[in-house]
VOPAGU-2260 file (C-alpha; in pm, 1 decimal, decimal comma):
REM VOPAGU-2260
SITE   aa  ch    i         X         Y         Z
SITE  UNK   A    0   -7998,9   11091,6  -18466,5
SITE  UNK   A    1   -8228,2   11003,8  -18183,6
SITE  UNK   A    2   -8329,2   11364,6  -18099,9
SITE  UNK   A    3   -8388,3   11291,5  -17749,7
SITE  UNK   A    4   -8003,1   11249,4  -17740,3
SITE  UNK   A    5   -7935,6   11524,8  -17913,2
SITE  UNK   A    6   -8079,6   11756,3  -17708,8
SITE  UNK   A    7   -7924,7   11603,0  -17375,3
SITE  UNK   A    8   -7762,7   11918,8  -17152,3
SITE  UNK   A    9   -7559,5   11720,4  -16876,4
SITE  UNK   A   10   -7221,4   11820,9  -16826,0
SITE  UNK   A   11   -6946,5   11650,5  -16942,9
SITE  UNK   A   12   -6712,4   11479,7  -16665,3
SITE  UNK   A   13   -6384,8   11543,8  -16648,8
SITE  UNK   A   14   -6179,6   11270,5  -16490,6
SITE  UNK   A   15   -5837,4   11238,8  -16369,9
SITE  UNK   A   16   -5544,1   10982,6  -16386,7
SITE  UNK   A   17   -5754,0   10725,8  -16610,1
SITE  UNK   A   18   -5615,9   10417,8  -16735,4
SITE  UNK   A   19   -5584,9   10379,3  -17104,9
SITE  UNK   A   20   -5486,1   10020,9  -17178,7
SITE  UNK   A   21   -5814,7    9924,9  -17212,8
SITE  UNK   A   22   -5907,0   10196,5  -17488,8
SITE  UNK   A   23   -5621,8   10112,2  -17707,9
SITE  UNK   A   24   -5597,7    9777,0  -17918,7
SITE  UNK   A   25   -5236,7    9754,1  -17901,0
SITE  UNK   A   26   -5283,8    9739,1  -17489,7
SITE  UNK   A   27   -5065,1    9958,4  -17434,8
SITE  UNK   A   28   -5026,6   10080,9  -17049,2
SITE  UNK   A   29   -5069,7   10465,6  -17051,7
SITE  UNK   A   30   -5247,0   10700,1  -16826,6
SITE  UNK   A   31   -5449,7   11016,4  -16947,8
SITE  UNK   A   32   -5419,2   11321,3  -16688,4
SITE  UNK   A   33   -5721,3   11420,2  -16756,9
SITE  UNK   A   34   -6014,6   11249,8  -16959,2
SITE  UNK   A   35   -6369,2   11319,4  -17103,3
SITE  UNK   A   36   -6600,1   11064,4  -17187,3
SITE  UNK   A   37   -6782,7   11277,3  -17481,9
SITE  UNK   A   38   -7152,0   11088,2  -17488,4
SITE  UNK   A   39   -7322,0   11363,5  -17685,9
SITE  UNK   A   40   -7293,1   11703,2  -17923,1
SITE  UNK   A   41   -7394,1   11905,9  -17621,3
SITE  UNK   A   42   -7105,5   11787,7  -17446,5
SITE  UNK   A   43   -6869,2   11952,1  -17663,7
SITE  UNK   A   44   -7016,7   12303,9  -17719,6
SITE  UNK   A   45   -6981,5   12283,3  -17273,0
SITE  UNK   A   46   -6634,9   12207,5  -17272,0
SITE  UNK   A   47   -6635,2   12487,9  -17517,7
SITE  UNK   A   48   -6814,0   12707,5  -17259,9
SITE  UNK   A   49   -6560,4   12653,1  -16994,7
SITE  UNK   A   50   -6282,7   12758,3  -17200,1
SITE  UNK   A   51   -6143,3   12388,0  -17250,8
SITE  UNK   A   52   -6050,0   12389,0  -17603,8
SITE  UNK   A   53   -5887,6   12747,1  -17554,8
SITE  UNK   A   54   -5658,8   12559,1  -17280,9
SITE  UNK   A   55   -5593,4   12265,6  -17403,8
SITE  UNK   A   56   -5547,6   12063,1  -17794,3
SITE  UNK   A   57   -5703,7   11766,9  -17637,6
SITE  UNK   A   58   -5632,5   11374,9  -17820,5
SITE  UNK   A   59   -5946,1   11241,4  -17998,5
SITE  UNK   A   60   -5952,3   10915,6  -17952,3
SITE  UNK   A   61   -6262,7   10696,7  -18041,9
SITE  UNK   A   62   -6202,0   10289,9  -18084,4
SITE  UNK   A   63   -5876,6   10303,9  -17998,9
SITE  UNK   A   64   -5750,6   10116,0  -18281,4
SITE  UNK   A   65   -5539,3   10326,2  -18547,4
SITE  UNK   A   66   -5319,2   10458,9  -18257,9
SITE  UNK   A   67   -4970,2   10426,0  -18124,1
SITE  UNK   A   68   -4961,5   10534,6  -17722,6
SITE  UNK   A   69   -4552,6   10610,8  -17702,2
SITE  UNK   A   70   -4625,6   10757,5  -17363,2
SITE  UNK   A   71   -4863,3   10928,0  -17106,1
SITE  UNK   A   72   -5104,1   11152,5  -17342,0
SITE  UNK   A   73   -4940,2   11560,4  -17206,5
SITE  UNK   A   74   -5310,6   11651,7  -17358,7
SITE  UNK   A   75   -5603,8   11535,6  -17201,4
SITE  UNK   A   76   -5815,0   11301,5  -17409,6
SITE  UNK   A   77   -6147,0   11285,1  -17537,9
SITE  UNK   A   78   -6318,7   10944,5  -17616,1
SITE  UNK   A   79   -6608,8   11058,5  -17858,6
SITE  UNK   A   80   -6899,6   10815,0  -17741,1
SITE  UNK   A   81   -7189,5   11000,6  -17953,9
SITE  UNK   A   82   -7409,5   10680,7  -18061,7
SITE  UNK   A   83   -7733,1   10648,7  -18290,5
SITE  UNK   A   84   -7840,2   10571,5  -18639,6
SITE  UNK   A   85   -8072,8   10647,7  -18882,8
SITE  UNK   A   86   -8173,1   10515,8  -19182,8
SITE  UNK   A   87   -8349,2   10750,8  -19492,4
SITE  UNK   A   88   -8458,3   10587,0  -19811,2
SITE  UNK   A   89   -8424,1   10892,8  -20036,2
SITE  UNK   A   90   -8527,0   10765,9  -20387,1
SITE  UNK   A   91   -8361,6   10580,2  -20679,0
SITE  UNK   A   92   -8235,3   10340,2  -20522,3
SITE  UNK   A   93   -8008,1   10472,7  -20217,7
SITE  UNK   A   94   -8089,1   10554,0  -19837,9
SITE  UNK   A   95   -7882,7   10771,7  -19639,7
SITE  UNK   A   96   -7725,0   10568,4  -19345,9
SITE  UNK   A   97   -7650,4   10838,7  -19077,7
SITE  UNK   A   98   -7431,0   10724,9  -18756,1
SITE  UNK   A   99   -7287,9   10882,6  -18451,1
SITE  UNK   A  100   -6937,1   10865,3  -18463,7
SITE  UNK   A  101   -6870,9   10663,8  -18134,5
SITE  UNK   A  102   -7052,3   10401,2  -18347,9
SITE  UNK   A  103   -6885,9   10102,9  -18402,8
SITE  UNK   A  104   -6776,8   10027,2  -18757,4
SITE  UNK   A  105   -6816,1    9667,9  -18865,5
SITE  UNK   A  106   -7186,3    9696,8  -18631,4
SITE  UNK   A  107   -7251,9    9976,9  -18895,3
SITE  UNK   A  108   -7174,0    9702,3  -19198,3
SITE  UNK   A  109   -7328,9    9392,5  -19039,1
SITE  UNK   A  110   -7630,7    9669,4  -18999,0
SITE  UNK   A  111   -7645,2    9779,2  -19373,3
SITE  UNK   A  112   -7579,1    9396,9  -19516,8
SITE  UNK   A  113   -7855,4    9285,7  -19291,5
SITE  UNK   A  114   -8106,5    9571,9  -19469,7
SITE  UNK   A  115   -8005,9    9519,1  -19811,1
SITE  UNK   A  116   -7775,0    9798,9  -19847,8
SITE  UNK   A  117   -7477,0    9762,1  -20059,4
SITE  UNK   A  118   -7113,0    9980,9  -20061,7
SITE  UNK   A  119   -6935,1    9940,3  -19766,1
SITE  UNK   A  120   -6952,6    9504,3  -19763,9
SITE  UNK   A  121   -6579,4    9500,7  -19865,1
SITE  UNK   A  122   -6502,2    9743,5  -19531,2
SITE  UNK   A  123   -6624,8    9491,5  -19317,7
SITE  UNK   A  124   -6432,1    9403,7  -18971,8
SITE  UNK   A  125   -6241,9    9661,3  -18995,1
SITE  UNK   A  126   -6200,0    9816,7  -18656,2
SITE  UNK   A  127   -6254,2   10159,2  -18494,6
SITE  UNK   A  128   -6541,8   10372,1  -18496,1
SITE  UNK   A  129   -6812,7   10560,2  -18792,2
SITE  UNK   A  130   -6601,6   10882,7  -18690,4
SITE  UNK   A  131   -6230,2   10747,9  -18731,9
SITE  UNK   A  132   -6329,5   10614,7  -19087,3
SITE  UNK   A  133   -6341,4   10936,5  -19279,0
SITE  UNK   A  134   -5981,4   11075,7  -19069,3
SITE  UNK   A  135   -5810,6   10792,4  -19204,1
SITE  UNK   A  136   -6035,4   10733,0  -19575,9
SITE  UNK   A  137   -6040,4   10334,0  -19416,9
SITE  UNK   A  138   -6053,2   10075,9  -19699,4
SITE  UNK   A  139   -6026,0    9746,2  -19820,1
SITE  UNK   A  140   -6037,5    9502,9  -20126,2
SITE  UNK   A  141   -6111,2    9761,9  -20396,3
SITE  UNK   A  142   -6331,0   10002,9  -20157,1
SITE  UNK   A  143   -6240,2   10317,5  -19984,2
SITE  UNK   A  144   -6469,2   10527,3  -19776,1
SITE  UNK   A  145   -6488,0   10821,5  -20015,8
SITE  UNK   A  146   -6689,0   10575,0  -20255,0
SITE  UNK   A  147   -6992,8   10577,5  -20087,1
SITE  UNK   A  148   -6961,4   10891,4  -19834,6
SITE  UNK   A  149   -7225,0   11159,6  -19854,6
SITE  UNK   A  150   -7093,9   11424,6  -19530,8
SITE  UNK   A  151   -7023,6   11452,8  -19193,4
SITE  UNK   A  152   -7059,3   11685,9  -18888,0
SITE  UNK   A  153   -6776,9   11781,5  -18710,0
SITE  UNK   A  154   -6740,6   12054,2  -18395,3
SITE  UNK   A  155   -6527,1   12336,3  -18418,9
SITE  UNK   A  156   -6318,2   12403,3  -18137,6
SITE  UNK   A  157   -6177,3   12716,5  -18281,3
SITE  UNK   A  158   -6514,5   12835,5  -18267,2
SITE  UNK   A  159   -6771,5   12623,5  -18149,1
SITE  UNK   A  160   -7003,8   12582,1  -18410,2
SITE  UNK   A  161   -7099,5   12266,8  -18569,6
SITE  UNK   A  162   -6990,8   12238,1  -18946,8
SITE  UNK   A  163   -7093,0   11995,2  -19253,1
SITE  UNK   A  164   -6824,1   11839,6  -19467,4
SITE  UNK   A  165   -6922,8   11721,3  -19808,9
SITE  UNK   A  166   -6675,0   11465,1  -19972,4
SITE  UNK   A  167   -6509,1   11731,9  -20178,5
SITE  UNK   A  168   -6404,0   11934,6  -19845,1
SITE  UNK   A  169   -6257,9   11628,0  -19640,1
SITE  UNK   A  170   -5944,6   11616,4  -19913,8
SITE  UNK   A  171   -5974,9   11257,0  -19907,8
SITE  UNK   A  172   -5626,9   11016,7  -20029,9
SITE  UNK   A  173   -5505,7   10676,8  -19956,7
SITE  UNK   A  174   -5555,4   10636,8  -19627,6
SITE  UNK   A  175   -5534,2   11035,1  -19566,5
SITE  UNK   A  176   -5801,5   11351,6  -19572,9
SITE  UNK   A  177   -5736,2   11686,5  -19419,9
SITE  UNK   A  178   -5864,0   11590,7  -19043,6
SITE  UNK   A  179   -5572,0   11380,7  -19019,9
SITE  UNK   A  180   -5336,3   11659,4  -19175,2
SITE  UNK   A  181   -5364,0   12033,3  -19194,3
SITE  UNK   A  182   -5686,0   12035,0  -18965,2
SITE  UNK   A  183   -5592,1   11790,9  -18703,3
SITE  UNK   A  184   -5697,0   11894,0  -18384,3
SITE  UNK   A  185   -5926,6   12194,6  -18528,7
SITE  UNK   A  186   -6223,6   11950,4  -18594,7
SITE  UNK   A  187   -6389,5   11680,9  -18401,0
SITE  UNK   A  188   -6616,1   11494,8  -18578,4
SITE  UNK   A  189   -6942,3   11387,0  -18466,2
SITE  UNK   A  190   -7109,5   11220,0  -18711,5
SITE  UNK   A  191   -7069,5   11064,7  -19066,7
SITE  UNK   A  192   -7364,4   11000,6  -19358,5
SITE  UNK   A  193   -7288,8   10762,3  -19600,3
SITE  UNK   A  194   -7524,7   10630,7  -19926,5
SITE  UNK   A  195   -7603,0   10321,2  -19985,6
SITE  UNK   A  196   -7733,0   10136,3  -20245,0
SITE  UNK   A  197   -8058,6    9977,1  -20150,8
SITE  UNK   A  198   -8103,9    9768,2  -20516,4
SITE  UNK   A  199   -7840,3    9742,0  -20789,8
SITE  UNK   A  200   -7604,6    9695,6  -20595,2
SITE  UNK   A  201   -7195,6    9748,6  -20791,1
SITE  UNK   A  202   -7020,6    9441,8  -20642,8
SITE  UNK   A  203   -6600,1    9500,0  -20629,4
SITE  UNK   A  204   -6439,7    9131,5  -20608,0
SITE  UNK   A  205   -6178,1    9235,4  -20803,8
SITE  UNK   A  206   -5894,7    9202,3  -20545,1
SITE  UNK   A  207   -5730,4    8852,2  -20611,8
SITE  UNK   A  208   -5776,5    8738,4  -20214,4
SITE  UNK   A  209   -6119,8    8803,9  -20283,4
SITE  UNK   A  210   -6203,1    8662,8  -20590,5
SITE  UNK   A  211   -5999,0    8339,9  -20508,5
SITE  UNK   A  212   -6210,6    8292,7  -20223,4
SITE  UNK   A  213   -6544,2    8325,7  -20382,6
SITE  UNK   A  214   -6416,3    8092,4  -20615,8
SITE  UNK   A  215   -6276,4    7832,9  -20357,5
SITE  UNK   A  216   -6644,8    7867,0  -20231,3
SITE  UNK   A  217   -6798,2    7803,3  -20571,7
SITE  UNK   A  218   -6946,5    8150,9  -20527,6
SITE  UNK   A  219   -6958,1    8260,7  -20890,7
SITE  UNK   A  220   -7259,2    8539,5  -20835,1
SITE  UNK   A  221   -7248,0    8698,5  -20503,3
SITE  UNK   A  222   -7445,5    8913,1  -20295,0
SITE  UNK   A  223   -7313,2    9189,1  -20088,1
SITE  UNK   A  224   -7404,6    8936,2  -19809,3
SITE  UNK   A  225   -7154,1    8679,1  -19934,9
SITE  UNK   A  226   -6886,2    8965,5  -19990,6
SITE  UNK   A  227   -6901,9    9085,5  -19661,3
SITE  UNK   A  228   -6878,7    8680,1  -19514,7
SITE  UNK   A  229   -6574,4    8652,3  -19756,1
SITE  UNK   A  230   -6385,3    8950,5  -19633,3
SITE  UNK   A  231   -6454,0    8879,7  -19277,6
SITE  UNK   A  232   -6309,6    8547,1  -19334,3
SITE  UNK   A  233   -6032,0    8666,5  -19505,6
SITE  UNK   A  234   -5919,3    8889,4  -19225,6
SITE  UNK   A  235   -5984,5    8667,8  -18950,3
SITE  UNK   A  236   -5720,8    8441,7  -19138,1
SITE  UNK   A  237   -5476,1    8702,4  -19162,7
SITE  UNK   A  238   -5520,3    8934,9  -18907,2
SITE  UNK   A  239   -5481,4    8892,5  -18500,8
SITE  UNK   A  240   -5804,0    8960,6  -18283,5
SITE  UNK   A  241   -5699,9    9239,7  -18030,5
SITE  UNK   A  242   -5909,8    9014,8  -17792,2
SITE  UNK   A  243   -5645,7    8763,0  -17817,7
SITE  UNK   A  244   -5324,9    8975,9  -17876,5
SITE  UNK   A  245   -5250,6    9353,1  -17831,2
SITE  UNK   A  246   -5257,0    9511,1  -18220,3
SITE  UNK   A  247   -5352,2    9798,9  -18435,3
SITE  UNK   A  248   -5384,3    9639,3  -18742,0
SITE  UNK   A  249   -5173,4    9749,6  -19069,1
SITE  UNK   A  250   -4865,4    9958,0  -18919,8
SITE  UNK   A  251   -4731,4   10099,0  -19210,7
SITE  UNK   A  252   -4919,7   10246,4  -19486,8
SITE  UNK   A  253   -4831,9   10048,0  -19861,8
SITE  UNK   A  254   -4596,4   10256,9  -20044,2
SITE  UNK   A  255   -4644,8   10381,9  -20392,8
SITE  UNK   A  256   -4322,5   10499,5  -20615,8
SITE  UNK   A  257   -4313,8   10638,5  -20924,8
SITE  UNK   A  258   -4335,7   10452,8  -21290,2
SITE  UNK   A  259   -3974,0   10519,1  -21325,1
SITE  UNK   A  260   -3869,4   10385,3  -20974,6
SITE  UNK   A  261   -4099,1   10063,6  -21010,4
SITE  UNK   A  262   -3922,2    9960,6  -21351,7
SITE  UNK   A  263   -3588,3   10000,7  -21184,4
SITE  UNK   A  264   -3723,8    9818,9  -20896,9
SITE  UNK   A  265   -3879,9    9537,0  -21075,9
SITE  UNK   A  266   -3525,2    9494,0  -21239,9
SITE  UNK   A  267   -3387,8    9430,4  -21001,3
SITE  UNK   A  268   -3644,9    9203,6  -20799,5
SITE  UNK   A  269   -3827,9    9012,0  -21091,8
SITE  UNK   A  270   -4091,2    8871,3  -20847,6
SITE  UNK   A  271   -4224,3    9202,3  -20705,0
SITE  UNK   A  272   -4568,1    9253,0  -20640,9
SITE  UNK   A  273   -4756,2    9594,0  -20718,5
SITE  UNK   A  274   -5076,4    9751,1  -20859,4
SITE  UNK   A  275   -5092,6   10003,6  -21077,8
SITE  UNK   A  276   -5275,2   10323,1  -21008,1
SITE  UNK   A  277   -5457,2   10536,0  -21231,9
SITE  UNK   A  278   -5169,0   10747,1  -21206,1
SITE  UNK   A  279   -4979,0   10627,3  -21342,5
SITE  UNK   A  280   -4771,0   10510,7  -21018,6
SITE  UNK   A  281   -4741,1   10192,6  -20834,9
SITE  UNK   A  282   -4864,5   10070,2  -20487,7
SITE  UNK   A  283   -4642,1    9780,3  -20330,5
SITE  UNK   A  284   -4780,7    9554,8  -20087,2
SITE  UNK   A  285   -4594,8    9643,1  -19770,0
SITE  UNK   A  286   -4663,7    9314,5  -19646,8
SITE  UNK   A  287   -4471,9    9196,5  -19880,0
SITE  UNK   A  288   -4152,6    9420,0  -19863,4
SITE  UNK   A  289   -4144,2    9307,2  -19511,3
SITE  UNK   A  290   -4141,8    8960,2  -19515,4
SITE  UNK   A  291   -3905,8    8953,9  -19745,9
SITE  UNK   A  292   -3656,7    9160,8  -19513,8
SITE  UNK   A  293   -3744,0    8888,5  -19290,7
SITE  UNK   A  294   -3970,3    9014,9  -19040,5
SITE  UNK   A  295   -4263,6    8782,7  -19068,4
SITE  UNK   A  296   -4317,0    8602,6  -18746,3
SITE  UNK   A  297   -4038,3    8770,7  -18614,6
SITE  UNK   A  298   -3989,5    8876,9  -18202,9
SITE  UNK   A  299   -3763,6    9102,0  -18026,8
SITE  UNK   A  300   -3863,2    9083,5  -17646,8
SITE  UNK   A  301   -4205,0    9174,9  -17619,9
SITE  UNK   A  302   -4254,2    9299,2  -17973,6
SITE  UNK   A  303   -4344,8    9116,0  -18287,7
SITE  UNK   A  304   -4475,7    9112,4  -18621,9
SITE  UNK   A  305   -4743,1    8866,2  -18711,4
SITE  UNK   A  306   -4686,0    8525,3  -18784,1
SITE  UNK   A  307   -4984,3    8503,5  -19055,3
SITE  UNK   A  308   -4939,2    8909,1  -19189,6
SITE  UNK   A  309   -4632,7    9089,5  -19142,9
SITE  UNK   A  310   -4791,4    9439,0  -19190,6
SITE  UNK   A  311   -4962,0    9391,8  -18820,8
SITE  UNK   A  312   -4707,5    9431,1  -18504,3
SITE  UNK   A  313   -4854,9    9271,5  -18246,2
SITE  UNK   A  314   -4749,8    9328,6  -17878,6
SITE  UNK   A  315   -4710,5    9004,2  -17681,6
SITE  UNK   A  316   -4762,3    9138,7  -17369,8
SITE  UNK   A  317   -4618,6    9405,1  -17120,8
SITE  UNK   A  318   -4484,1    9608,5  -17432,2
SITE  UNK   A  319   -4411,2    9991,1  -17433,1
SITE  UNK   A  320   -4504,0   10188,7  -17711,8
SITE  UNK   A  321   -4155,1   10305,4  -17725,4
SITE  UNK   A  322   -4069,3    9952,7  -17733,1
SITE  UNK   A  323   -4336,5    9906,0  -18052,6
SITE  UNK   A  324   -4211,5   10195,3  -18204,8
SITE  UNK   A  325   -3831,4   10135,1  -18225,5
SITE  UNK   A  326   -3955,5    9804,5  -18342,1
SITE  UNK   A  327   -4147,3    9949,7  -18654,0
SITE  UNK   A  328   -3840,1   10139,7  -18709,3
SITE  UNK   A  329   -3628,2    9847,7  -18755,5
SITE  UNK   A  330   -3883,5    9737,3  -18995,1
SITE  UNK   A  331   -3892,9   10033,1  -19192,9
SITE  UNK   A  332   -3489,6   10080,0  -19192,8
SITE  UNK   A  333   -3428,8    9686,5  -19319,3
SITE  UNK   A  334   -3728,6    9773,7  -19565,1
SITE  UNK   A  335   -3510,5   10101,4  -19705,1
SITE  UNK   A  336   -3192,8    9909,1  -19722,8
SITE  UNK   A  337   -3309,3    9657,6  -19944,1
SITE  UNK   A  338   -3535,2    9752,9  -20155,1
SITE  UNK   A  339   -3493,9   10124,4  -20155,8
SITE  UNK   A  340   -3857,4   10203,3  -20045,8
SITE  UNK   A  341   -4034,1   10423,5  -19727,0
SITE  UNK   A  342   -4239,9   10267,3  -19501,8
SITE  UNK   A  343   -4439,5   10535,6  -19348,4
SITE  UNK   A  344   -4702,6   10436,8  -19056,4
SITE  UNK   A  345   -5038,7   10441,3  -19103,7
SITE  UNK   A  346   -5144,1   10454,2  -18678,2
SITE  UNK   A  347   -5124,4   10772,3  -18542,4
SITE  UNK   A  348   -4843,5   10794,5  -18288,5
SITE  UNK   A  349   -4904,7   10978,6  -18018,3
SITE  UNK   A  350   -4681,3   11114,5  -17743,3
SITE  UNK   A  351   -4346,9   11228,1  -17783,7
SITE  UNK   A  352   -4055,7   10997,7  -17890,6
């Protein structure tokens, strides 16, 4: 990190009463009591100072975009704004690709595909910031975050100290580690180091959207550039801009059931998608189960799913997040009565129901 950042001692401001529809990519209207724009490390061992954290659990909130406002936040909210990066070539191949975590993700893959650095190409476009991406273990087409992460710094607000996280302490899963479970709210985390590959790069086009589009493209030995092209194409396809219309990307999380359960299953629907894991289980494509229920494209009042990707709810404008949320709940109850499965979110609701 820029050390001239690092070692900045203004206070943080706390304000009141500030409009969140802006900071959330669903655009949902909500108003935070009280709010903290958190621009720097220093910022948080202050609030620690003052007794903040011993007050309040405050609501992290960084891009905005793997949330679910269902109401005014009761806690006040933080937006984590700590920017910077820094590059270290350490040897053998691999630099260290350190980023503040109010960085903003696909900048910090546009950034490593411009330098030559290869492992995070498939994770491209997705949104949110460098310090949502370990909460939630983001990934796409074959790649997770945990492939290629080296540690992060997070503040303590239990104590406030600054700790480092190594991959084998964040508990990483599909789409899970321990900040977004049985440490929520006791870490913040203010900065993530990931390794890259600078040569030899280990391409993953295995995922079929993928690898039919390289091939549509007569792309039959691709760099990590043309990866990253593909999968930003891919998802621009599929997937709504929040520019254009409110969203938070994937709702629901895709479900995985047992061996057992998926032969039973595929009994009984012949045509079902899955992917088997090295579990022995099976992950179904959400997407999938839904459109089949017939949600795909489908609006009740202000509310929608997706016309091109029925895993994205969309909010066409004026929508409440309790509107949203009984509206994913519809989802996941035609979803259950069909095919048997749980849908269970993958945005973080916040606020109480």
């Amino acid at each position: 990190m820029n050390g001239k950042s690092e070692a900045k001692t203004d206070a943080p401001v706390l304000q009141q009463d500030v409009d969140l529809t802006g900071l959330n990519t669903m655009r949902v209207s909500a108003t935070a009591q009280q709010f903290v724009d958190v621009k720097n490390k220093q910022h948080l061992v202050e609030l620690f100072k003052s007794g903040f954290f011993e007050r309040h659990t405050p609501i992290i909130l960084g891009g905005g975009s793997n949330l679910l406002l269902v109401g005014d936040p009761q806690s006040p909210v933080l937006k984590i704004s700590i920017g910077g990066v820094k590059i270290d070539d350490i040897g053998n191949g691999h630099v260290l690709m350190k980023a503040g975590a109010g960085e903003n993700w696909h900048g910090l893959v546009v950034q490593a595909v411009e330098k030559g650095y290869g492992g995070i190409e498939n994770l491209a476009l997705i949104p949110g910031t460098a310090g949502a991406a370990p909460i939630q273990n983001i990934g796409a087409y074959g790649v997770e975050l945990q492939d290629c992460f080296e540690e992060l710094t997070a503040f303590d607000t239990s104590t406030g100290t600054f700790e480092t996280f190594k991959r084998a302490d964040c508990q990483f899963a599909y789409r899970d580690s321990m900040f977004k479970n049985n440490q929520r709210g006791v870490y913040i985390i203010c900065d993530l180091t990931l390794r890259l590959r600078s040569k030899n790069h280990r391409l993953v086009t295995g995922y079929k959207a993928l690898s039919d589009y390289l091939d549509r493209e007569n792309i039959h030995q691709p760099t990590i550039r043309d990866i990253c092209n593909a999968v930003v194409a891919i998802r621009r396809s599929k997937l709504p801009d929040p520019a254009d219309i409110g969203n938070a990307g994937s709702f629901f999380k895709n479900p995985v059931i047992s061996a057992k359960r998926y032969r039973k299953l595929k009994h009984e629907v012949p045509e079902l998608p899955s992917y088997k894991l090295d579990s022995g289980d099976y992950k179904l494509p959400a997407a999938w189960l839904i459109d089949q229920a017939g949600w795909k494209g489908k609006q009740v009042g202000n509310v929608g799913s997706y016309e091109n990707q029925a895993l994205v709810l969309v909010n066409h404008g004026g929508a409440t997040g309790r509107e949203i949320y009984a509206h994913a709940m519809r989802i996941r109850d035609s979803v259950q009565e069909r095919f048997g499965v749980d849908l269970n979110p993958e945005v973080n609701i916040i606020g109480e129901l």
